[in-house]
Every structure is written in structure tokens, then in C-alpha cells.
KEDODREN-143964 format. One record per residue (C-alpha): residue in one letter; x, y, z. Coordinates in steps of 0.05 Angstrom, whole numbers, padded with zeros to 5 digits, always signed. Layout:
aXYZ...
//
This chain:
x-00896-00542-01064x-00899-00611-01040x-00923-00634-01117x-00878-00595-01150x-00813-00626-01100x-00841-00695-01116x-00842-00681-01193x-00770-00651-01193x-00751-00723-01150x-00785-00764-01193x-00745-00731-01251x-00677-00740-01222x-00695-00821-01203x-00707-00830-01279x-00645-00792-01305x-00605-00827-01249x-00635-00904-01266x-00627-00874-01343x-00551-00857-01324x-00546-00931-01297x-00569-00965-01349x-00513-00949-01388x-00471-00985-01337x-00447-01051-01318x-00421-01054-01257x-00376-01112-01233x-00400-01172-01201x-00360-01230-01155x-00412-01285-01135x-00357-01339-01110x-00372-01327-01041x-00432-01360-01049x-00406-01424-01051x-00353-01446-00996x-00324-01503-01042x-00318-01455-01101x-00288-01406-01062x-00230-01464-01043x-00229-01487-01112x-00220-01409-01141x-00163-01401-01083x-00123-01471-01106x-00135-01443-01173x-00104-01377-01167x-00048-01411-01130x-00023-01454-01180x-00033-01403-01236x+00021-01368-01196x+00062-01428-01195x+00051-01446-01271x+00024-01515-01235x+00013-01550-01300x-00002-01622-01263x-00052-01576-01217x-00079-01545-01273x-00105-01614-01318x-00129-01654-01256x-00182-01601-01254x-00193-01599-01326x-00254-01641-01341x-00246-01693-01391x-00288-01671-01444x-00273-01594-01437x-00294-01550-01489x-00247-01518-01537x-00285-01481-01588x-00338-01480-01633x-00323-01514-01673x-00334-01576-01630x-00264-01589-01608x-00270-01629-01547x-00226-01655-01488x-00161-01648-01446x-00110-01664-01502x-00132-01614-01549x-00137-01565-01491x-00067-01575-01492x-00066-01563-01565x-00107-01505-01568x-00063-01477-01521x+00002-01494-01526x+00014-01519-01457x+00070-01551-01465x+00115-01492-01478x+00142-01444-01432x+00105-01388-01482x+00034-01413-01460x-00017-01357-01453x-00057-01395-01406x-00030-01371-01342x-00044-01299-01358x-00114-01302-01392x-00144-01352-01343x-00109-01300-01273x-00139-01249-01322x-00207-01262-01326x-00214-01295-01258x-00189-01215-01233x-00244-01201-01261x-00305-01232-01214x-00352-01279-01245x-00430-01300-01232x-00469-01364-01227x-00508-01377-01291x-00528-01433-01337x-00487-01477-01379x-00522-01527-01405x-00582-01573-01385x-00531-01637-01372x-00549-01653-01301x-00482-01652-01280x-00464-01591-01314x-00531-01564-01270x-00491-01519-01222x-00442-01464-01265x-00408-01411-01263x-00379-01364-01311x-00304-01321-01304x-00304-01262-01321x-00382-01225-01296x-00380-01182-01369x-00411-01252-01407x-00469-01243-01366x-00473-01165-01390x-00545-01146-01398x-00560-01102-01465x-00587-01034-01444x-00632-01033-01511x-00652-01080-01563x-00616-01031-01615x-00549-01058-01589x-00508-01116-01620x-00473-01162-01571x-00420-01168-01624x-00407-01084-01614x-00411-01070-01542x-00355-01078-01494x-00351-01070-01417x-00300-01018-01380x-00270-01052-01329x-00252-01001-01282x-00267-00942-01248x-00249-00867-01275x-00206-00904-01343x-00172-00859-01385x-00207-00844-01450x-00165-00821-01505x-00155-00776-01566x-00113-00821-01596x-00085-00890-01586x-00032-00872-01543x-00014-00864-01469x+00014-00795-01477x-00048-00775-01528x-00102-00722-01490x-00146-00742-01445x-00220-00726-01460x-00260-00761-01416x-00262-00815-01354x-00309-00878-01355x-00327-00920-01304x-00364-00996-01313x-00392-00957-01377x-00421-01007-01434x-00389-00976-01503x-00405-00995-01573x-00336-01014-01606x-00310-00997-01678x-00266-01056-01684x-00245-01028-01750x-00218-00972-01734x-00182-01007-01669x-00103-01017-01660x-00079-01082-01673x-00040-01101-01616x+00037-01091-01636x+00059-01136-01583x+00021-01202-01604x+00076-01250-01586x+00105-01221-01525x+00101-01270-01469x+00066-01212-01420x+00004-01211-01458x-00062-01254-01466x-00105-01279-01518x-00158-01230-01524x-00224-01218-01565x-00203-01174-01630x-00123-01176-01606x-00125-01101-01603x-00083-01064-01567x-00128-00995-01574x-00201-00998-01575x-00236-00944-01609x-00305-00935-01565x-00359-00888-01561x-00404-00880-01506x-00488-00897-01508x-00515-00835-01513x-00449-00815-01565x-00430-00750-01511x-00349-00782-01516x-00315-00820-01565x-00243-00833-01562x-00189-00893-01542x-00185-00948-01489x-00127-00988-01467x-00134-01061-01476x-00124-01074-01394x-00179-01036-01373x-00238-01060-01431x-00266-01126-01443x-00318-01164-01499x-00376-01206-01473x-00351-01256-01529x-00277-01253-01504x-00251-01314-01465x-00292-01346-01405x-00288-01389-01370x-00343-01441-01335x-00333-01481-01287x-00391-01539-01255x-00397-01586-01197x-00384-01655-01222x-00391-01716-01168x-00375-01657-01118x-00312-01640-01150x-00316-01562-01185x-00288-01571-01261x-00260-01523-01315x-00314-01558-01365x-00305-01493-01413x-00253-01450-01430x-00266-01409-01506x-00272-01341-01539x-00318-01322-01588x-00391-01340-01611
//
């Protein structure tokens, strides 16, 4: 009996680590550091505040804007409109700092040695070498809604939690709302994401708020002369 108890064990450990690998659970790693904990705090504080003079003194001079090697604080402000009262800055950057983040590495630049990254999904681990980066997406939540259709009174067929989803951006809603002032700049600007799970069991509808794209915005941040920077804010790959 004892062998055949330790089989059936055994069995349920690898359907349970099986079940998990299909998962990405959210991570927060600022308590690590005292001064980025401070930093994250001021941060949030003038976000609130729409502290624009808060916002560029930690903005590191030659910030990265995108890829295609746009560089530095004035065409942050470019990028970004920061100058109008429309910016989507204040809600993308509270957005993905809600989010948690992890230490990781930015670049070999010695004083770009210590990073870390907002929001934890851009350090997402694929479960199989099958996967795409460019296809999966994150749920960001616990027990989200999945849908029959895009919409908020569609069926409900199923609930995800921290679930990695492969995402058919094609067949996604295009966010209707793309210049009201309440939204953020997003990966795909969709307003409906048409997922379906890993092992394909559901396939259905997520609401923007509760999904998000390892290649959506992040932000990094590094210790320069002591002083924690915004050396990095972009979308995309």
C-alpha cells in the first residue's frame, strides 16, 4: 500500500507543478532595497499630483525612448506629449508600477549595474520553447472574467488566474476609446483580447485592465551616483 500511496503522490506533484507551469504569478521585489522603496513611494506621489518638475529631475539624461535609438529627456517629452494636459504618462507609468516589478539586468554599463524592471510580466518565463514571446500574454489578476464575446454583459465561460495565454491579436478589439484621457498606451491598443489558454481547455475574451504583454511598456529604473533613475521607459521589441 505504501508504494502504491507514494505513486498516486508522486502523480498529483507532477500534474500540480504541470498546472503551475502554466502560470505566472505576480512578483514585487522593491522591498529589497530601502532607497528604492523611497524612490517608488516619491514616485507614486507625484504621479498623483501630475508633478511634472518631480517627474524630469528623476529622468536620467539620456533615457531611452524607443528603438529606434531615440535618446534623452527632451524627446521623452516628445514621445510623450508632456506638455499637455492629455499626457498618458501619469496613467501608464501608476499602471505598470501597480503592477510589482523585479530586479534584473539592463545593460552591462557599470552604472546601469543595479536595475529594475516595472511591471514583473517582462521578466515572464516561457513555459515551452513552442511559445512565441510575441503571442503570450500574462493575466493579471485573480479569478478574471473570461468571455464569450467582447463584452461585459457577453457569458461567462471560464475564470483565470496569473494564467500565461497565447493571444490572437487579429482577431482582438481595437480599443474604441483610443483618445479618451482615462486610458493608457498599451501593447496592441486593444480593448478585447481574444486568448486561449496552454493546454487550449478555454478560449474566449479578456478585458484590457486585467491582461498584459511582456513587450508592453516597462519601465527600468538604475542606481546612478546613488541616485535611482527612470533610465528606460518603451514598449515593444
Amino acid at each position: 500500500y505504501s508504494i502504491f500511496f507514494q505513486i498516486i503522490f508522486t502523480l498529483i506533484l507532477l500534474q500540480f507543478a504541470s498546472g503551475q507551469s502554466n502560470k505566472f504569478l505576480p512578483k514585487n521585489e522593491i522591498h529589497k532595497d530601502s532607497s528604492l522603496t523611497s524612490f517608488v513611494c516619491k514616485l507614486q506621489y507625484a504621479l498623483v499630483k501630475r508633478d511634472k518638475n518631480f517627474i524630469l529631475s528623476v529622468v536620467d539624461k539620456n533615457i531611452e525612448n524607443g528603438f529606434d535609438g531615440s535618446k534623452g529627456i527632451e524627446e521623452f517629452k516628445r514621445v510623450w506629449d508632456f506638455d499637455s494636459q492629455n499626457s498618458k504618462i501619469w496613467l501608464t507609468i501608476s499602471k505598470i508600477i501597480s503592477m510589482g516589478g523585479v530586479f534584473t539586468d539592463y545593460n552591462n554599463e557599470k552604472e546601469h549595474k543595479k536595475s529594475f524592471v516595472f511591471p514583473y510580466v517582462y521578466d515572464i518565463t516561457l513555459p515551452n520553447d513552442n511559445l512565441d514571446i510575441y503571442e503570450i500574454m500574462a493575466i493579471t489578476g485573480e479569478n478574471v472574467n473570461l468571455r464569450e464575446k467582447p463584452d461585459v454583459s457577453s457569458k461567462i465561460i471560464g475564470k483565470l488566474s496569473y494564467d500565461i495565454v497565447i493571444c490572437d491579436y487579429d482577431n482582438s478589439i481595437v480599443n474604441s476609446s483610443t483618445d479618451s484621457n482615462d486610458d493608457i498606451m498599451s501593447w496592441g491598443n486593444k480593448q478585447w483580447y481574444k486568448v486561449k489558454t496552454l493546454d487550449n481547455s478555454k478560449q474566449g475574451y479578456i478585458f484590457k485592465d486585467f491582461i498584459w504583454s511582456p513587450n508592453d511598456y516597462r519601465m527600468f529604473l538604475s542606481k546612478i551616483n546613488g541616485t535611482w533613475k527612470i533610465v528606460c521607459l518603451i514598449t515593444g521589441d
